[in-house]
C-alpha positions in Angstrom: -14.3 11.8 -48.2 -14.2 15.8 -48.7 -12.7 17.3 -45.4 -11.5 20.9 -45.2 -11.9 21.5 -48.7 -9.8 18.3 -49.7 -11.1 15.1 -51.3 -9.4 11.8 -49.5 -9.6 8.7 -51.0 -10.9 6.1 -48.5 -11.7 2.9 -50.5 -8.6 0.6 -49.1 -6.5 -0.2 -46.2 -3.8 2.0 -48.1 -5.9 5.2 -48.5 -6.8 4.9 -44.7 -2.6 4.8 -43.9 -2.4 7.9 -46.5 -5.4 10.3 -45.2 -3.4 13.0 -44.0 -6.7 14.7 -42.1 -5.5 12.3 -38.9 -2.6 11.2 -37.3 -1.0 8.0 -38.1 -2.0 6.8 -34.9 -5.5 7.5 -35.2 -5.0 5.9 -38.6 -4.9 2.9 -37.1 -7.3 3.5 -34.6 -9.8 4.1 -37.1 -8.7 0.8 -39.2 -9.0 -0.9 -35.9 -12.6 0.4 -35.2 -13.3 -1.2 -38.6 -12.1 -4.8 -38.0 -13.5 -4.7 -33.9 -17.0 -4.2 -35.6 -16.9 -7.1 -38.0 -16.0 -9.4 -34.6 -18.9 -8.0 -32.8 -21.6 -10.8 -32.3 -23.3 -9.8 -29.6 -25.1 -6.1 -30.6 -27.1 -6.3 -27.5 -24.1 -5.2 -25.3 -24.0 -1.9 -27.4 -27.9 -0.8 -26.8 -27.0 0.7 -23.5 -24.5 3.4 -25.6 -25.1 6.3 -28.0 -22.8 5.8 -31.3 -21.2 8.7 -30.2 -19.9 7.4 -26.8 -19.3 4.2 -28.1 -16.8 6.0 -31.2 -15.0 7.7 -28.9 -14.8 4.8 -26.1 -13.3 2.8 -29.7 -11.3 4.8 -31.8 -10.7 8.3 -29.6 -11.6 11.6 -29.9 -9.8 12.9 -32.9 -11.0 9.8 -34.6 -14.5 10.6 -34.4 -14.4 14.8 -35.0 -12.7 14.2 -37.8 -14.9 10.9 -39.5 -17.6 10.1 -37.7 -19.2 13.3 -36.1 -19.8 15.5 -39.2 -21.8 12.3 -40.8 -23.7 11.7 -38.0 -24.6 15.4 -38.2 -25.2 15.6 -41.7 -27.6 12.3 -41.3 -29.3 12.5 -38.0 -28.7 16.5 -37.8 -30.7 17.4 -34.4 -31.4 13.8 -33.3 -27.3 12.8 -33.5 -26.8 13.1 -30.0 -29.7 10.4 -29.9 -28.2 7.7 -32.2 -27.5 4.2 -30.8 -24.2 2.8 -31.2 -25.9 -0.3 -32.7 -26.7 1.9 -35.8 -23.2 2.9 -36.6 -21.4 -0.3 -35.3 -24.1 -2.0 -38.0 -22.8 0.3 -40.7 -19.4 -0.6 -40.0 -20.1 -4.2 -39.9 -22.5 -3.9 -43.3 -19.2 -1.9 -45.3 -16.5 -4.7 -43.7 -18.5 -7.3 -44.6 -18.5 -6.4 -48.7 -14.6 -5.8 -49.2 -12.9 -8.4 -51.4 -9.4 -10.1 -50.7 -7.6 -6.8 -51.8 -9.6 -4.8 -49.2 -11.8 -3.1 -51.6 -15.5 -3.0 -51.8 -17.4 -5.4 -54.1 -21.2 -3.8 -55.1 -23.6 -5.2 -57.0 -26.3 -3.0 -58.8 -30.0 -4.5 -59.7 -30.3 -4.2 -63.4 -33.0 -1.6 -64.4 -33.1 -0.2 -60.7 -35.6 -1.0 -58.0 -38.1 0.1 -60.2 -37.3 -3.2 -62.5 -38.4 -5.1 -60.0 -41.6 -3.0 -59.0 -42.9 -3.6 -62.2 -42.0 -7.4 -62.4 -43.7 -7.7 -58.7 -46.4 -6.2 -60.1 -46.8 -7.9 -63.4 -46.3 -11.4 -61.4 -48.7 -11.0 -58.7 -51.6 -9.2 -61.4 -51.1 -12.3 -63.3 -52.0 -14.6 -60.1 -55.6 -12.7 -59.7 -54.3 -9.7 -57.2 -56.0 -6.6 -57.9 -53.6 -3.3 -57.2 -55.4 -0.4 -56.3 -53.2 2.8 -56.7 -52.9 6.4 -56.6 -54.9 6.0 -53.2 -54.6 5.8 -49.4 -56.2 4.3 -47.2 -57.9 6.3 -44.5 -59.0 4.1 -41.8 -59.3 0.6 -40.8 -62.9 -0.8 -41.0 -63.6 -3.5 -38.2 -66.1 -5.0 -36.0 -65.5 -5.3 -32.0 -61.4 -4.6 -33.3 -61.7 -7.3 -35.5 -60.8 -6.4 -39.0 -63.2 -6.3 -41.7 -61.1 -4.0 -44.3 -60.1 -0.7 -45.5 -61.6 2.1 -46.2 -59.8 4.6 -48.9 -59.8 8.5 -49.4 -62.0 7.9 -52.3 -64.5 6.4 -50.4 -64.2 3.2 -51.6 -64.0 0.3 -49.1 -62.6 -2.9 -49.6 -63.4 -5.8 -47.7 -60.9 -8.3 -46.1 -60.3 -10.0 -42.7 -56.3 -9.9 -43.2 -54.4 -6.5 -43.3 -50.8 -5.7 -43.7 -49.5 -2.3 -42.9 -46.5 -1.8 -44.9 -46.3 2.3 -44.1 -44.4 4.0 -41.7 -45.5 3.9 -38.1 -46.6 7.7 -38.2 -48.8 7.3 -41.2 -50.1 4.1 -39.4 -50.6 6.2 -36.1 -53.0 8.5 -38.1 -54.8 5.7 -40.0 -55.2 4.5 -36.6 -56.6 7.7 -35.0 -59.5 7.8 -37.5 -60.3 4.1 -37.5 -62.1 4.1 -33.9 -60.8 1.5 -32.3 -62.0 -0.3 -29.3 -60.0 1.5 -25.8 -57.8 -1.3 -24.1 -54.5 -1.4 -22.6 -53.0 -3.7 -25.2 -54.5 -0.9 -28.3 -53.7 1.7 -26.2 -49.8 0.5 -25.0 -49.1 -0.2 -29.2 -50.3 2.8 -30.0 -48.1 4.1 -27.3 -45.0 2.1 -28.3 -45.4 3.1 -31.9 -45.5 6.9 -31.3 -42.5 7.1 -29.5 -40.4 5.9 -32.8 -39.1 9.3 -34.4 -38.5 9.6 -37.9 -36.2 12.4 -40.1 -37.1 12.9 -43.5 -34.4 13.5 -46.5 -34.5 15.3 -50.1 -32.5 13.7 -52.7 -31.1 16.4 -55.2 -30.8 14.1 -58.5 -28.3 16.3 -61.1 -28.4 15.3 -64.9 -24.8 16.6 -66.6 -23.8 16.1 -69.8 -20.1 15.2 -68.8 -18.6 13.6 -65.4 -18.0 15.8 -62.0 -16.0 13.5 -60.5 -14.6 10.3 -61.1 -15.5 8.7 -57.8 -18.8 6.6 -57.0 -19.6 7.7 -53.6 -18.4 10.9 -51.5 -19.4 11.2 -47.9 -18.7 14.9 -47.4 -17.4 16.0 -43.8 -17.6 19.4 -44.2 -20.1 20.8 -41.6 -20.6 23.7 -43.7 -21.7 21.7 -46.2 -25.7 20.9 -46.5 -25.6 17.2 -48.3 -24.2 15.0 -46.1 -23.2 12.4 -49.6 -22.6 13.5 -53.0 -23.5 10.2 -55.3 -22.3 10.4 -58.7 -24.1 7.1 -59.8 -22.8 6.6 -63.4 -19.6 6.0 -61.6 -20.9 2.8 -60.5 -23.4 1.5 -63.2 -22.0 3.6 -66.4 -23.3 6.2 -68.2 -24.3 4.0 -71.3 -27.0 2.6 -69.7 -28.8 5.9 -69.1 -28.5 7.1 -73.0 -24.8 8.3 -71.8 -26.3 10.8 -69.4 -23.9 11.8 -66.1 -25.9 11.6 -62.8 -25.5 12.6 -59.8 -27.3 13.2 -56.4 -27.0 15.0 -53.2 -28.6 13.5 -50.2 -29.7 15.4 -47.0 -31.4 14.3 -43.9 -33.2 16.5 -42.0 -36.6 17.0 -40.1 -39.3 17.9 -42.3 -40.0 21.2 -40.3 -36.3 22.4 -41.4 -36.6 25.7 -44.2 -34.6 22.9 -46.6 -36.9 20.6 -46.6 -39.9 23.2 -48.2 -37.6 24.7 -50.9 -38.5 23.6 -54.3 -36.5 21.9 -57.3 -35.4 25.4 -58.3 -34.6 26.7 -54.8 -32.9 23.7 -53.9 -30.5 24.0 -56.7 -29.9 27.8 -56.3 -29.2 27.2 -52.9 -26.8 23.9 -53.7 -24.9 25.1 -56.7 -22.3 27.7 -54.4 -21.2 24.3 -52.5 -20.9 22.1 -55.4 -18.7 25.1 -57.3 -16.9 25.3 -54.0 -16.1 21.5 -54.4 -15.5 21.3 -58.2 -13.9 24.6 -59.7 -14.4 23.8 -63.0 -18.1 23.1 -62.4 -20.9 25.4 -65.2 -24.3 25.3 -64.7 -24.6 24.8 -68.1 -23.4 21.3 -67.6 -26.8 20.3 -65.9 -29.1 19.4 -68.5 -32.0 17.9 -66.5 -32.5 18.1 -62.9 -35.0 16.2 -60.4 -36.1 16.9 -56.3 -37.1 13.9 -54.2 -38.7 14.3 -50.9 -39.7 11.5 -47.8 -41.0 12.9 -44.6 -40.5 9.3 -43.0 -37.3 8.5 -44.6 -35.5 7.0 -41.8 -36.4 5.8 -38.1 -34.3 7.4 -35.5 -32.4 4.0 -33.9 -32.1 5.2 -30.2 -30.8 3.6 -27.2 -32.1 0.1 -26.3 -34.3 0.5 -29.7 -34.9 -3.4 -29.5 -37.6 -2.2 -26.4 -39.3 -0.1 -28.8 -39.7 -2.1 -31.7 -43.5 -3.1 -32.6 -44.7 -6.9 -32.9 -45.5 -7.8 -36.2 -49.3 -9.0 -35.1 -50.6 -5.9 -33.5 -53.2 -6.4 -30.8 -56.4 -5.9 -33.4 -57.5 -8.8 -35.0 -56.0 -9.4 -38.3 -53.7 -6.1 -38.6 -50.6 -6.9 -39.2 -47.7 -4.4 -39.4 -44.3 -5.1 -41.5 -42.0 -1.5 -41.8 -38.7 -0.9 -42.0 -38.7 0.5 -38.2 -38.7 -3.7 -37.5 -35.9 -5.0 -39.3 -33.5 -3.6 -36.3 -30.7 -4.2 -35.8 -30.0 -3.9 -39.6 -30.9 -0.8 -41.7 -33.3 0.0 -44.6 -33.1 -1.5 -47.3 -34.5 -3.9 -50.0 -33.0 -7.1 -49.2 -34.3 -6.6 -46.0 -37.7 -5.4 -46.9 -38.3 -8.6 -48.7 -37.3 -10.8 -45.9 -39.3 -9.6 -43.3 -42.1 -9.9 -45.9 -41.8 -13.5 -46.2 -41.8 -13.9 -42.4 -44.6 -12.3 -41.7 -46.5 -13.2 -45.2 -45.9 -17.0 -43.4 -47.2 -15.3 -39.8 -50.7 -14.2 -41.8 -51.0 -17.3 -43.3 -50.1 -20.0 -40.3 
C-alpha cells in the first residue's frame, strides 16, 4: 500500500501488526474485519448497508479513512457513497479465501494470458462448424410479434436465428434494444426498466513497458487521494520478465465515469499527466526507462453494485422470445471475472438448450 508518501507492505498477518499508518488497535481491527468476512454466509443480511457503513459499523472509523475510503474512491470515484457492502465484504472474502497456511496469498496466472484462451475458444468452436463474425456490431434485434428471428449488423448484414445471447453490457443492450422495435408490454417495458437503472463506471488502464524493474512488488493499491490510479500493477513481478522477451511491465488502473476530462486524454496525455505521480513515488524513476507504452479504455468496465442489487439484477431469459442475456452485471454477489464468466455461460448455455 502507498499511504502518505510511504509504501507498507501488506501481504501477511505480520505486515498488518507492523503498518505503522494505524494504531495497534486498529491493527487488529482491520485483521479482524478480514477473518469476520471469511465467516460470513449469509450476504443477504448486508444488502440493506452501504460498504462504507458497514466498514465503519466493523473495523471503526480510523480503520476505514486510512484503508478502505481512499480505494473506494479511487474505484467507484463519484458513485462510492453508493457501493453496497456486499461488494467490499466479497473482496474481503475473495482475498481470505487465497492465502496459504503461512497467511500469504497463493495466485495462479493463465499461461499466455486470457488471450491464450480466446484464440483456443476460437480455434475449438471454428473447428465444430461455428462461424465467427468480427469487427462488427450488431444493431438491432430482428423479430416477428417479439419473437426472435436474428440480428441485424451495422454492415447491413442480417443473420438469421431463433436463439440469441446477449453477452454485452446492459447499456449497449439498452440501445440495441431501442432500435429493435419491440412490441410495448409491461413485462418489455419493466426489463427495459430494470436494466437501465444498473450504472456502470468505465476505467483506462495505463500499460508502461521499462527496460528495468520499478518496484519489486506485484500489486500496489495506492491510498493516496491525490493520486489518480487507484493500483499500480507491476505484472512481471508476478509472471517474470522472461516470458515477455525480458521486458518490465507495468500498469496504472483508474476508474472513473466516462464523462471525466481523464477518461478523453490520449496515450500521450495520459502519460504526461501520470509521469509527476509516478516520479513522486519512485525517485529514481527516467522516462527514458519506458520503452513502449500502451492506453486501454472501457466505458462499461464495471457495474455499480448498490444497495439490495440482488432486486436489480436481470433474468437470464428476458421477456422476448429467444433473447437471452448473460453479463457480468448477473454473476452478483461475486465480481467480474473469467472464472465466472464461464460459469454463468454454461448455465445459461443449458437454459437455451432445455
Amino acid at each position: 500500500m502507498y499511504f502518505s508518501n510511504n509504501f507498507y507492505k501488506l501481504s501477511s498477518p505480520l505486515d498488518l501488526l507492523k503498518f505503522r499508518a494505524l494504531s495497534f488497535i486498529d491493527r487488529i481491527r482491520l485483521g479482524l474485519l478480514t477473518i469476520k468476512a471469511r465467516y460470513i454466509k449469509d450476504w443477504k443480511k448486508l444488502e440493506n448497508y452501504t460498504a462504507e457503513e458497514w466498514l465503519i459499523k466493523s473495523a471503526g472509523r480510523r480503520v476505514y479513512q486510512v484503508v478502505w475510503e481512499p480505494l473506494l474512491k479511487g474505484k467507484f470515484g463519484t458513485y462510492k457513497d453508493k457501493v453496497s457492502a456486499v461488494w467490499i465484504w466479497n473482496k474481503l472474502k475473495l482475498r481470505g479465501g487465497s492465502r496459504n497456511k503461512k497467511g500469504g496469498e497463493s495466485l495462479a496466472y493463465y499461461k499466455g494470458g486470457f488471450a491464450a484462451l480466446t484464440e483456443k475458444l476460437e480455434k475449438t468452436i471454428t473447428t465444430n462448424g461455428v462461424e465467427l463474425v468480427k469487427m462488427n456490431s450488431v444493431k438491432k434485434i430482428m423479430h416477428d410479434n417479439n419473437s426472435v428471428e436474428g440480428v441485424e449488423l451495422d454492415s447491413g448484414e442480417v443473420i438469421h436465428g431463433d436463439k440469441v445471447i446477449s453477452t454485452v453490457s446492459l447499456p449497449i443492450l439498452n440501445k440495441i434494444f431501442s432500435k429493435s422495435n419491440f412490441i410495448s408490454n409491461k413485462k418489455v417495458e419493466a426489463y427495459r426498466e430494470q436494466i437501465s437503472t444498473i450504472e456502470y463506471i468505465g476505467n483506462v488502464c495505463l500499460i508502461l513497458v521499462l527496460n528495468r524493474s520499478l518496484t519489486n512488488t506485484y500489486w500496489t493499491n495506492v491510498n493516496d487521494p491525490d493520486f489518480p490510479f487507484v493500483a499500480l500493477i507491476e505484472h512481471t513481478n508476478f509472471e517474470p520478465p522472461q516470458t515477455y522477451k525480458g521486458k518490465n511491465i507495468v500498469y496504472l488502473s483508474k476508474y472513473l465515469p466516462v464523462a471525466d476530462e481523464l477518461y478523453s486524454l490520449n496515450k500521450d496525455e495520459l502519460l504526461e499527466f501520470s509521469l509527476p505521480y509516478i516520479k513522486r513515488m519512485f525517485k529514481d524513476f527516467k522516462k527514458e526507462w519506458l520503452t513502449e507504452v500502451f492506453l486501454w479504455k472501457e466505458p462499461y468496465s464495471q457495474p455499480i453494485i448498490t444497495k439490495r442489487y440482488s432486486e436489480k439484477i436481470p433474468e437470464y431469459k428476458s421477456p422476448i422470445d429467444g433473447l437471452y442475456v448473460s453479463c457480468m452485471a448477473q454473476i452478483y454477489p461475486e465480481d467480474r471475472g473469467t472464472n465466472y464468466a464461464v460459469m454463468q455461460g454454461k448455465k445459461v448455455a443449458k437454459i437455451v438448450l432445455n
